[in-house]
N, C-alpha and C positions, 0 to 999 in steps of 0.2 A: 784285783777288784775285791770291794766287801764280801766275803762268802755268806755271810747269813744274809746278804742281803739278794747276792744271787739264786742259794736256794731258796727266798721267798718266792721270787720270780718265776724261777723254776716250776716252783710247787702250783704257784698260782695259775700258771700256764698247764699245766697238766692239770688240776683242775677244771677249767672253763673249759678244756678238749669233752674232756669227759661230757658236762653238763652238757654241752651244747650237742655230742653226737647224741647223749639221749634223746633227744627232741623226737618225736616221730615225726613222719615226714608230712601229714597233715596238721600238727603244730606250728613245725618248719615254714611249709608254705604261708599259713596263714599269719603267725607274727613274722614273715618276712612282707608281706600283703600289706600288711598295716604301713611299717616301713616306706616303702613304696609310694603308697598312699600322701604320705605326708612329703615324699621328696618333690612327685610330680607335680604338687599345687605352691611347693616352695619356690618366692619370686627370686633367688638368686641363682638356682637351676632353669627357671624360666626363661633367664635374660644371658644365661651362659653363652657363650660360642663354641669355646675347647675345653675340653670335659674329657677325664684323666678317672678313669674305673677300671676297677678291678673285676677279674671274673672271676664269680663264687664259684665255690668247691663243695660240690651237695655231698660227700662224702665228708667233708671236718663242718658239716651243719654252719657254714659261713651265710651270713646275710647273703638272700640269695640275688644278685644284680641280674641274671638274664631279663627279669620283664621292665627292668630299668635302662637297660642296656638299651632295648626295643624301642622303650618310648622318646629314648634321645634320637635315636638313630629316626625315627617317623617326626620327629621336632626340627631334624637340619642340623643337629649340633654334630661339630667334628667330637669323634671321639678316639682318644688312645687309652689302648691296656698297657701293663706290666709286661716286658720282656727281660728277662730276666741271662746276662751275658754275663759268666766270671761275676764280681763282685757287687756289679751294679744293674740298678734299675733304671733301662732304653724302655725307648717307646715306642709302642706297633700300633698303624690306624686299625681300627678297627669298622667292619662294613655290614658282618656276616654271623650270626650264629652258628651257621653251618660249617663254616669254614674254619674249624679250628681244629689245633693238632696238639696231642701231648707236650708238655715243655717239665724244664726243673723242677724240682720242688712242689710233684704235685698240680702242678698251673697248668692254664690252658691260654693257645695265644693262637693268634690267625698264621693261618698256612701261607706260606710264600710272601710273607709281608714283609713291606722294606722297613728296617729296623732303623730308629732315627737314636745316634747316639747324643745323650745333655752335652756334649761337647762340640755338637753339631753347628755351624751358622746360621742352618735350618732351621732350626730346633723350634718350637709353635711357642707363643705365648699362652701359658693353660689358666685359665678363670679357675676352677675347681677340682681339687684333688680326693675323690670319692676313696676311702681309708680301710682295709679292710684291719680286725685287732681282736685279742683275746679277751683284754681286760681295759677299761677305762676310768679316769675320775673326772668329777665336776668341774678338777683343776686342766684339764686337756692334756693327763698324763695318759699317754697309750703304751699298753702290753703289746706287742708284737708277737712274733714266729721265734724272735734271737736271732737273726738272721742280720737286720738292722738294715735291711734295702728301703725303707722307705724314709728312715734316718737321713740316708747318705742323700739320696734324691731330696728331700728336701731342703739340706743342706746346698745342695750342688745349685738348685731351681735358685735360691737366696744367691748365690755366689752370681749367679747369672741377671741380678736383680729382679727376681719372680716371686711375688710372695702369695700366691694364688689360695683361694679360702679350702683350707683344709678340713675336710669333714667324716668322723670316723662312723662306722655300720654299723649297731651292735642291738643285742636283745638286751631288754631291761637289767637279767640278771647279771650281765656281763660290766655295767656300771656300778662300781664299787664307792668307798668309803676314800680309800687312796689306794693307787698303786704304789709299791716300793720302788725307789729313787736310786739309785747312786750319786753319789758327790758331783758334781759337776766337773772337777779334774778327773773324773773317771769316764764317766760319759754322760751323752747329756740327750735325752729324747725328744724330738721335736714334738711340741706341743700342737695338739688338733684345737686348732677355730670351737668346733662345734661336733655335737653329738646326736643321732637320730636312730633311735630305739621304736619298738611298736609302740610305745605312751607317748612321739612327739617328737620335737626337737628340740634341742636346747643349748645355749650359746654354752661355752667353758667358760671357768673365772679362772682367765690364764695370769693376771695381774696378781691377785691375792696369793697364787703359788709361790710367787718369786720369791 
């Protein structure tokens, strides 16, 4: 792979860590509050079914999903998190706040949950895939961990004809100008739908990228 292009990523990822663990936790809360705000009155979370979140990590100052989590789960909507097995990202329903237990990577996933693999015949048809990310642009390029789980999961969701509205978590500062790229014969990041910062939400201009 391009190395000047990897250590931009690099860089840039370790930056946004930084910025973002600075938050105090009363900044935290309340630009993740805003966030929130704008998801619960948005009509394509309204009219969801199956709803695909992540659980924030108040330690790396991630958009914080528990009071989001809450209000799905008081709304009827099925919801699954990130379970995280070897290389890919399975899905665990999720019921319970309470009920969660350490996992990989830092994560947190429900205790004794049946783990449904994408390869499953079960496997749920998901409306929205709530995004967590370091770094984003206007284009629906997302920074990730380098990990590339939600790459592959969105890939795998397409393979299985799912193309469910992607939408990445982030604080203002964490919307950039552009993220750095690799060639497409090197790898290729699945582009987020849309982006919801405490200023709002706002669709990507995924066309203009191409």
């Amino acid at each position: 792979m391009n190395n000047d292009i990897f250590e931009a990523r690099h860089g840039l990822r370790r930056q946004m860590l930084e910025r973002r663990k600075s938050l105090s936790e009363t900044e935290w809360q309340a630009r993740s509050a805003q966030i929130f705000q704008s998801l619960e009155t948005y009509s394509a979370i309204q009219h969801a079914r199956v709803v695909h979140c992540y659980i924030s990590s108040s330690a790396r100052r991630e958009v914080d999903t528990e009071p989001l989590l809450t209000w799905l789960l008081s709304a009827g909507k099925t919801i699954f998190v990130p379970a995280v097995r070897g290389r890919s990202l399975h899905l665990a329903r999720f019921q319970h706040l309470d009920a969660l237990q350490a996992a990989p990577f830092g994560l947190r996933e429900p205790q004794h949950a049946d783990i449904i693999d994408i390869a499953a015949d079960d496997f749920p048809t998901i409306d929205i895939v709530l995004t967590p990310l370091l770094a984003c642009d206007r284009y629906g390029n997302r920074l990730g961990y380098g990990k590339g789980f939600y790459d592959r999961f969105f890939a795998q969701l397409a393979e299985r004809g799912q193309s469910p509205l992607k939408i990445g978590l982030a604080f203002s500062f964490q919307v950039i100008d552009h993220v750095p790229q690799f060639p497409p014969d090197q790898h290729r990041d699945v582009p987020l739908d849309m982006v919801v910062t405490e200023d709002g939400i706002f669709q990507t201009d995924i066309l203009s990228a191409s």
